[in-house]
PyMOL Python script that loads the backbone (N, CA, C, O; Angstrom):
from pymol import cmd

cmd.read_pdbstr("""\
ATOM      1  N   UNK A   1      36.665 -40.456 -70.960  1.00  0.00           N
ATOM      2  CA  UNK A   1      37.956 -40.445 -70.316  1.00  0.00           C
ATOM      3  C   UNK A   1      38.081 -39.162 -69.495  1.00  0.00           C
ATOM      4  O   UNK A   1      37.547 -38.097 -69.801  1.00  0.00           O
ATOM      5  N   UNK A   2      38.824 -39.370 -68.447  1.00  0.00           N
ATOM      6  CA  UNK A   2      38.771 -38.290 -67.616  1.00  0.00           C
ATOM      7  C   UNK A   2      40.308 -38.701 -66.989  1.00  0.00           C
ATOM      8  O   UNK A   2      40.828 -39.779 -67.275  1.00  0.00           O
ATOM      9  N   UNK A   3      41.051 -37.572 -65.983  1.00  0.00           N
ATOM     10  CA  UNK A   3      42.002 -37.471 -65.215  1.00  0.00           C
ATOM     11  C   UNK A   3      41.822 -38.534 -63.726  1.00  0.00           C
ATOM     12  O   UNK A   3      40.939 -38.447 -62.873  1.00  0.00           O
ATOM     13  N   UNK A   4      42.677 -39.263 -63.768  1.00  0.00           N
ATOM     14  CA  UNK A   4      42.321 -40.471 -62.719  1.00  0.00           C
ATOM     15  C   UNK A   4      42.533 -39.472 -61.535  1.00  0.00           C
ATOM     16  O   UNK A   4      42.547 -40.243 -60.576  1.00  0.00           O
ATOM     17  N   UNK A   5      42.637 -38.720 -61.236  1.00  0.00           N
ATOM     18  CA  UNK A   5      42.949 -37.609 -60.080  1.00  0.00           C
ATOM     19  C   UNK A   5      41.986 -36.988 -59.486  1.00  0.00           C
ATOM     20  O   UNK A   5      42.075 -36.524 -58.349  1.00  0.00           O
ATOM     21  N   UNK A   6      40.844 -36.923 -60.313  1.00  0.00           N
ATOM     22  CA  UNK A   6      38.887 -37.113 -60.028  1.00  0.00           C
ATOM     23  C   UNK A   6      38.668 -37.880 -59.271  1.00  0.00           C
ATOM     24  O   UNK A   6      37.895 -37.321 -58.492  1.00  0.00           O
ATOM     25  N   UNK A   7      38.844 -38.917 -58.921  1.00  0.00           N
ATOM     26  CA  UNK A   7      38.899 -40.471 -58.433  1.00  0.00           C
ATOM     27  C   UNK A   7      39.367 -40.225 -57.678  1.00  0.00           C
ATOM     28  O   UNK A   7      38.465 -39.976 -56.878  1.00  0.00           O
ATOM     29  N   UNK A   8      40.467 -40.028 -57.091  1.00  0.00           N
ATOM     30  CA  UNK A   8      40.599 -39.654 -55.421  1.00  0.00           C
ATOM     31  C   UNK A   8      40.842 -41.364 -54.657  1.00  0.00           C
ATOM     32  O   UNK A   8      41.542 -42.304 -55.034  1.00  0.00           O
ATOM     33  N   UNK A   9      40.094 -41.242 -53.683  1.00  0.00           N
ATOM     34  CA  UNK A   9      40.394 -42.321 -53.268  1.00  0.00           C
ATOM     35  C   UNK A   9      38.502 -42.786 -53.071  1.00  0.00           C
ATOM     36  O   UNK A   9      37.942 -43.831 -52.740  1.00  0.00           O
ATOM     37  N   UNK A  10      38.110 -41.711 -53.381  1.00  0.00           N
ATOM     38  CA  UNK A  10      36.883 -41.710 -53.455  1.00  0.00           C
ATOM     39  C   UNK A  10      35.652 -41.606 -52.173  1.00  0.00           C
ATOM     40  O   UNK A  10      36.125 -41.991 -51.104  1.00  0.00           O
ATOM     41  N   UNK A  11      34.546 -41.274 -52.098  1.00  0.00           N
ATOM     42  CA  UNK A  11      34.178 -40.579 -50.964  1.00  0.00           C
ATOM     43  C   UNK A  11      32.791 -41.247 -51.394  1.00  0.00           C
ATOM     44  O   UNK A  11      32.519 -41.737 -52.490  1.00  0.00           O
ATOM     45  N   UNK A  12      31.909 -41.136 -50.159  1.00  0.00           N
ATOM     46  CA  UNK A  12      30.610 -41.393 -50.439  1.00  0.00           C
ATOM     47  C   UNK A  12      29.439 -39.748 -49.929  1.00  0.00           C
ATOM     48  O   UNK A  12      29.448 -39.042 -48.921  1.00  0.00           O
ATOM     49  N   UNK A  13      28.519 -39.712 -51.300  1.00  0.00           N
ATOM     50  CA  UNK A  13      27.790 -39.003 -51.808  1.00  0.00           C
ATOM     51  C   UNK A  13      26.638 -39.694 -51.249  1.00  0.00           C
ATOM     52  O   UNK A  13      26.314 -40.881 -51.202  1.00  0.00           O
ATOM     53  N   UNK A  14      26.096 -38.573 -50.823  1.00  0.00           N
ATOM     54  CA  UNK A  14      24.247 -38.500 -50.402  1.00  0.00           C
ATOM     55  C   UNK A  14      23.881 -38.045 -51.456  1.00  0.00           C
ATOM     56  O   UNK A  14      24.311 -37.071 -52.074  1.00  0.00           O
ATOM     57  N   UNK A  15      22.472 -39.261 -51.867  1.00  0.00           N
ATOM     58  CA  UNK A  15      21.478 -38.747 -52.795  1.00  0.00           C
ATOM     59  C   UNK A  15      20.040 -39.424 -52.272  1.00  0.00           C
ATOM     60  O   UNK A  15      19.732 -40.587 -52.008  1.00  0.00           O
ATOM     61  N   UNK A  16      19.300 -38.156 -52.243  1.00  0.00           N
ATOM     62  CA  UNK A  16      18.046 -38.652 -51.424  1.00  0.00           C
ATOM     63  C   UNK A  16      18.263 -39.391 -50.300  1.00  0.00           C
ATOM     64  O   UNK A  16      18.884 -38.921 -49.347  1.00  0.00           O
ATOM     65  N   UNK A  17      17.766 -40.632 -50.309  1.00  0.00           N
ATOM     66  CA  UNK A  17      18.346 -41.550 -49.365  1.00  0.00           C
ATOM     67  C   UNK A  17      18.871 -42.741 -48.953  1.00  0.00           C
ATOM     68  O   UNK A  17      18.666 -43.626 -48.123  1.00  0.00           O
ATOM     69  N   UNK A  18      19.675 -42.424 -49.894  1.00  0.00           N
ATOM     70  CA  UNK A  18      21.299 -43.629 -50.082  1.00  0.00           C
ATOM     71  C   UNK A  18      21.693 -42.977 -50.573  1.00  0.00           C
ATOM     72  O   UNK A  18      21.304 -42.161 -51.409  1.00  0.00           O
ATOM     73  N   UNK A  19      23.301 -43.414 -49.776  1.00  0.00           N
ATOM     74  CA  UNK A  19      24.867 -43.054 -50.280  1.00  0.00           C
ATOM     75  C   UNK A  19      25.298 -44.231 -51.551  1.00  0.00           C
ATOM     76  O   UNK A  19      24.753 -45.301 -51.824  1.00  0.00           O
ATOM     77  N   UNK A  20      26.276 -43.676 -52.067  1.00  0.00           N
ATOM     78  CA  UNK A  20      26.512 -43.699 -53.130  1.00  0.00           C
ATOM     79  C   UNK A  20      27.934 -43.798 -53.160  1.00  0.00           C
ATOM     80  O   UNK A  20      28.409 -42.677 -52.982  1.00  0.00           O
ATOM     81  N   UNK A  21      28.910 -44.764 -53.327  1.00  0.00           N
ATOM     82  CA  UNK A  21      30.604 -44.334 -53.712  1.00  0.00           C
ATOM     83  C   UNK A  21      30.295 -42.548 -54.680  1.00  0.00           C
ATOM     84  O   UNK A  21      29.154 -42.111 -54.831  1.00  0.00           O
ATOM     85  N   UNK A  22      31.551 -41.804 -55.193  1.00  0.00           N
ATOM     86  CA  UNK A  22      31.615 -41.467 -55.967  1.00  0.00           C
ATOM     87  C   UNK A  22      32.834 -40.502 -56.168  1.00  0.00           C
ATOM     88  O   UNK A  22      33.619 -40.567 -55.222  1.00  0.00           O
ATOM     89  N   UNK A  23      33.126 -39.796 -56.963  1.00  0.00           N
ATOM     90  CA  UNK A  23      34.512 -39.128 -57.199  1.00  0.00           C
ATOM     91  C   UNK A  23      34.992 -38.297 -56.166  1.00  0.00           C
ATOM     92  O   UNK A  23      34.106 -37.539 -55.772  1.00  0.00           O
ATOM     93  N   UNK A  24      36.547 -38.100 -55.322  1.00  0.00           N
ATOM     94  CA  UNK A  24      36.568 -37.207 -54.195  1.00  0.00           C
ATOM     95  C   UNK A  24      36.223 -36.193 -54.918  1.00  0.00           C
ATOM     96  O   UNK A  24      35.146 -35.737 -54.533  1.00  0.00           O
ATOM     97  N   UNK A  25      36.872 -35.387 -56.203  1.00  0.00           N
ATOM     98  CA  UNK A  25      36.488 -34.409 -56.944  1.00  0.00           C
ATOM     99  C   UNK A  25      35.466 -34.232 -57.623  1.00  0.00           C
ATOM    100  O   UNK A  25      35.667 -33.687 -58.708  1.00  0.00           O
ATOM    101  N   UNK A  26      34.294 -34.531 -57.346  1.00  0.00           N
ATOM    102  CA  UNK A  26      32.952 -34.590 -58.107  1.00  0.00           C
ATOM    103  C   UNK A  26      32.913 -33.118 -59.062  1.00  0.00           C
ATOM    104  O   UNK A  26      32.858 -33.012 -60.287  1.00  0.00           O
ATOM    105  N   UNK A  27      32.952 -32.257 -58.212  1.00  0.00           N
ATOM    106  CA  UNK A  27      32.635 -30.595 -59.137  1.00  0.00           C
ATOM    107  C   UNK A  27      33.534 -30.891 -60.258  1.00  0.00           C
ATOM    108  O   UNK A  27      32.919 -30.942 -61.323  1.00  0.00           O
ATOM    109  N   UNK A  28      34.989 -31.134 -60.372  1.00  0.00           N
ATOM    110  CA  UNK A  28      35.569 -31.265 -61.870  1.00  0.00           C
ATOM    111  C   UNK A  28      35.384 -32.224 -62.391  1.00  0.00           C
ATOM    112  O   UNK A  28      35.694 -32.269 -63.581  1.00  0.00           O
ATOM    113  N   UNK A  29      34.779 -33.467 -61.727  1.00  0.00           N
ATOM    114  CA  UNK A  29      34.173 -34.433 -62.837  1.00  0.00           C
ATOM    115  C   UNK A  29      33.190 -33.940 -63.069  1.00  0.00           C
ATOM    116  O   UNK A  29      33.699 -33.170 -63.883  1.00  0.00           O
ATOM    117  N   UNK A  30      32.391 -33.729 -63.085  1.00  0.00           N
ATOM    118  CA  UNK A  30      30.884 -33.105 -63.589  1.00  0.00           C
ATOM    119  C   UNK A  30      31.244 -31.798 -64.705  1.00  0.00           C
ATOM    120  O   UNK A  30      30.704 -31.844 -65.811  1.00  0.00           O
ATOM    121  N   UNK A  31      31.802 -31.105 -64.503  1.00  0.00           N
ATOM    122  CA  UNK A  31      32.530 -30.411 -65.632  1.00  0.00           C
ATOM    123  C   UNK A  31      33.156 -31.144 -66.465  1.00  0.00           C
ATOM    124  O   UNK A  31      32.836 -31.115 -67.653  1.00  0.00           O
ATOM    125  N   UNK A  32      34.265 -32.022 -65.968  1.00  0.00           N
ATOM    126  CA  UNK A  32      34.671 -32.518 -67.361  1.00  0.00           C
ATOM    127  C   UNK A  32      34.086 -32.994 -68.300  1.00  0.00           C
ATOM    128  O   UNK A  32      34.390 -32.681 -69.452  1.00  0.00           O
ATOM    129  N   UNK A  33      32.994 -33.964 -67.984  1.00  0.00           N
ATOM    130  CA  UNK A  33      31.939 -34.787 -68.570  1.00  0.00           C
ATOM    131  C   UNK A  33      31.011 -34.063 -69.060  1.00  0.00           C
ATOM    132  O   UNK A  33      30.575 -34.450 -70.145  1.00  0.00           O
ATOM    133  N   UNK A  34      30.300 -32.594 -68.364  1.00  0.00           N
ATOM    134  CA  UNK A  34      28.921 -31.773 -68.996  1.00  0.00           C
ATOM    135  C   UNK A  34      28.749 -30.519 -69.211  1.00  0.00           C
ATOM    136  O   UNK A  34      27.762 -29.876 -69.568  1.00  0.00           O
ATOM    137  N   UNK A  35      30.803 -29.963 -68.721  1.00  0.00           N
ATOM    138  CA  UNK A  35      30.492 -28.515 -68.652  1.00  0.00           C
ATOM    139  C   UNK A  35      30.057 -27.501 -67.668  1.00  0.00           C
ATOM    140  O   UNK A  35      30.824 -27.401 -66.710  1.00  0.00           O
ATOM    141  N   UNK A  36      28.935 -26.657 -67.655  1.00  0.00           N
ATOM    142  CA  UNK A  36      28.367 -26.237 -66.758  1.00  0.00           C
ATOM    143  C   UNK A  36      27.260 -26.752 -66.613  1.00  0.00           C
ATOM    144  O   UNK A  36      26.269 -26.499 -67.298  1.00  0.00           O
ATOM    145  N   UNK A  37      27.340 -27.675 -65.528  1.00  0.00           N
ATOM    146  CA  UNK A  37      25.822 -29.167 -65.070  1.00  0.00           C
ATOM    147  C   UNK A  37      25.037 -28.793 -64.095  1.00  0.00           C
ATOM    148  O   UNK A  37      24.230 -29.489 -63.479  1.00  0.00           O
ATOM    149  N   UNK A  38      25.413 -27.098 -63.893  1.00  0.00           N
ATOM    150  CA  UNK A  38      24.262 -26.751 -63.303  1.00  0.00           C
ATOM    151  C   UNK A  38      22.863 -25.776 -63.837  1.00  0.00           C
ATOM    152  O   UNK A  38      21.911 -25.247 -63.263  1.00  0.00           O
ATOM    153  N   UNK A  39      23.260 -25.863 -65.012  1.00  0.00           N
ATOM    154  CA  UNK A  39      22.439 -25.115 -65.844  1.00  0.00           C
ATOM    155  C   UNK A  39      21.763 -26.110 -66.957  1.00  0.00           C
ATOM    156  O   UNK A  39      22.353 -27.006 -67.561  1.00  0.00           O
ATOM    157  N   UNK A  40      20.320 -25.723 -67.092  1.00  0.00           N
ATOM    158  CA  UNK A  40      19.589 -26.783 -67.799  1.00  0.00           C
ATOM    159  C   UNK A  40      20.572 -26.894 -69.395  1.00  0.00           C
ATOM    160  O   UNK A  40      21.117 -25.900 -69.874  1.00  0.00           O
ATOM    161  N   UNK A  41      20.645 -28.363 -70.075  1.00  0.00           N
ATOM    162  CA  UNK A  41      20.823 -27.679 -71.296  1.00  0.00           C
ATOM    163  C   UNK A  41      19.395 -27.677 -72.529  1.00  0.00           C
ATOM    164  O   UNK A  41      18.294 -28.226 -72.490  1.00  0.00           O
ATOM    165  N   UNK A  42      20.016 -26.846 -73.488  1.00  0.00           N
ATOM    166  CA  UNK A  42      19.422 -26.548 -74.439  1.00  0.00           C
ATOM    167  C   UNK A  42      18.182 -27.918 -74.973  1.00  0.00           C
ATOM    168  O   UNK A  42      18.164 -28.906 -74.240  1.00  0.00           O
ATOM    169  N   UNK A  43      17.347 -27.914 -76.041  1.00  0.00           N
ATOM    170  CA  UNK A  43      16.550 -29.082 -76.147  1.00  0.00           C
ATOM    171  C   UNK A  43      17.768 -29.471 -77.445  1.00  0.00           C
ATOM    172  O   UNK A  43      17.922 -30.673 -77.659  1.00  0.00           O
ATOM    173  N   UNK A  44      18.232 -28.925 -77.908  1.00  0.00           N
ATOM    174  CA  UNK A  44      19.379 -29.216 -79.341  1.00  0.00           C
ATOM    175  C   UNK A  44      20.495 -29.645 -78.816  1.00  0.00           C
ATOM    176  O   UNK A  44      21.101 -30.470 -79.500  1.00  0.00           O
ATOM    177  N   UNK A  45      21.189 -29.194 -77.316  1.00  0.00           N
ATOM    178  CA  UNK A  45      22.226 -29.656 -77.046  1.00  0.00           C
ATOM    179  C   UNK A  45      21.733 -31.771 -76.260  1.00  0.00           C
ATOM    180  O   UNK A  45      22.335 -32.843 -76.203  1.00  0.00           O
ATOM    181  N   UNK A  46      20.599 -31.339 -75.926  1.00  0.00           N
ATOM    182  CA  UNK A  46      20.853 -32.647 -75.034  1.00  0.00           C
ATOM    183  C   UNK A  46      20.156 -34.132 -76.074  1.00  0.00           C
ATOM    184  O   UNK A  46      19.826 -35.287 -75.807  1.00  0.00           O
ATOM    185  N   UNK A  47      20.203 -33.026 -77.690  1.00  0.00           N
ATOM    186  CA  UNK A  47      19.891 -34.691 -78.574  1.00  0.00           C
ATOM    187  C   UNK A  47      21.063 -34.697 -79.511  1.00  0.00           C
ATOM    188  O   UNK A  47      21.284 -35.561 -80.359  1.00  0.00           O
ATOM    189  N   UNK A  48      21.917 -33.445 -79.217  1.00  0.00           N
ATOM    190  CA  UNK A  48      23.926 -33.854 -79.607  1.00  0.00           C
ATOM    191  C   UNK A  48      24.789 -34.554 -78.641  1.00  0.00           C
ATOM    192  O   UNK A  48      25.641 -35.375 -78.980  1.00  0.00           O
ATOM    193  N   UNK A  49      24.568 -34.242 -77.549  1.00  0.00           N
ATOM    194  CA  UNK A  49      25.215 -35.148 -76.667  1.00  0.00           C
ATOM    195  C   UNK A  49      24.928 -36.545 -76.619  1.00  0.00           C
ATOM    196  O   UNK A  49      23.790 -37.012 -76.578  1.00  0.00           O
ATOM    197  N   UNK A  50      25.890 -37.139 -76.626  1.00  0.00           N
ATOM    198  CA  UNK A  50      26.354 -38.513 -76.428  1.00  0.00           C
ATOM    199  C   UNK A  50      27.529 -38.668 -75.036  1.00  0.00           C
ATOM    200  O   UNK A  50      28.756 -38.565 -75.015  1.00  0.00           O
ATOM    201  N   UNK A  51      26.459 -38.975 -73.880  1.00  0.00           N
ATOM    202  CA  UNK A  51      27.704 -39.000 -72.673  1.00  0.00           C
ATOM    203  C   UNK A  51      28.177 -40.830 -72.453  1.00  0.00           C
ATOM    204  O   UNK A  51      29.121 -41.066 -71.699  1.00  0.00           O
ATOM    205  N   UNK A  52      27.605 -41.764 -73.009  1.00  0.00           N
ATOM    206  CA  UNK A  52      28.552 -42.959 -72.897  1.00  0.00           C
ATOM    207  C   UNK A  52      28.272 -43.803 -74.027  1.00  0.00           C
ATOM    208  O   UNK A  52      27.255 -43.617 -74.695  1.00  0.00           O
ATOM    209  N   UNK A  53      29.305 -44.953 -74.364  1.00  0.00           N
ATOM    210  CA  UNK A  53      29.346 -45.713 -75.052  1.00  0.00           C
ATOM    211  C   UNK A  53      29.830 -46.624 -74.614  1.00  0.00           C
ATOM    212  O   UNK A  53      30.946 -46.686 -74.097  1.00  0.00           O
ATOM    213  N   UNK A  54      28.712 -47.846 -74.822  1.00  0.00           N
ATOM    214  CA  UNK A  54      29.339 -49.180 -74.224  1.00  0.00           C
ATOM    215  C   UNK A  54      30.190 -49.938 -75.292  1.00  0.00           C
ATOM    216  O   UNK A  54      29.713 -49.888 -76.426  1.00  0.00           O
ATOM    217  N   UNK A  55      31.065 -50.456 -75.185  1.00  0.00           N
ATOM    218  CA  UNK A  55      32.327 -51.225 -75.723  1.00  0.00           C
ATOM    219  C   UNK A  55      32.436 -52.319 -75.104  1.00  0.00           C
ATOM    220  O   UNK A  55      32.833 -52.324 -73.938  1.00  0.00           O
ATOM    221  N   UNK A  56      32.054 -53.643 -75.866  1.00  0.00           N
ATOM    222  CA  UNK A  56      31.934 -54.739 -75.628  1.00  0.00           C
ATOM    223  C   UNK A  56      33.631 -55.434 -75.858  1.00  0.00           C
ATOM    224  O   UNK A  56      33.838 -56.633 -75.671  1.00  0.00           O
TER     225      UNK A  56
END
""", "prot")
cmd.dss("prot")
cmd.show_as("cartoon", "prot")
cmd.util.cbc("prot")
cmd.orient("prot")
């Protein structure tokens, strides 16, 4: 869950080579969701993390 205000109206993101929809606010979604996501994490943090769960 995150702030629908991330979402924006939404913008398209270059990656490699295709665009991509994705959040107008990407930098605070990426924080909200990982923190600081520009720094590798730990080998202990990334087998505690759990970033989704599907719900049928």
């Amino acid at each position: 869950m995150f702030p629908k205000k991330y979402l924006g109206i939404g913008k398209k993101q270059i990656f490699a080579d295709f665009q991509a929809n994705g959040p107008d606010d990407f930098d605070a979604y990426l924080k909200h969701m990982y923190g600081d996501y520009m720094q590798f994490p730990s080998s202990e943090e990334i087998k505690e993390k759990k970033h989704f769960e599907i719900i049928n």
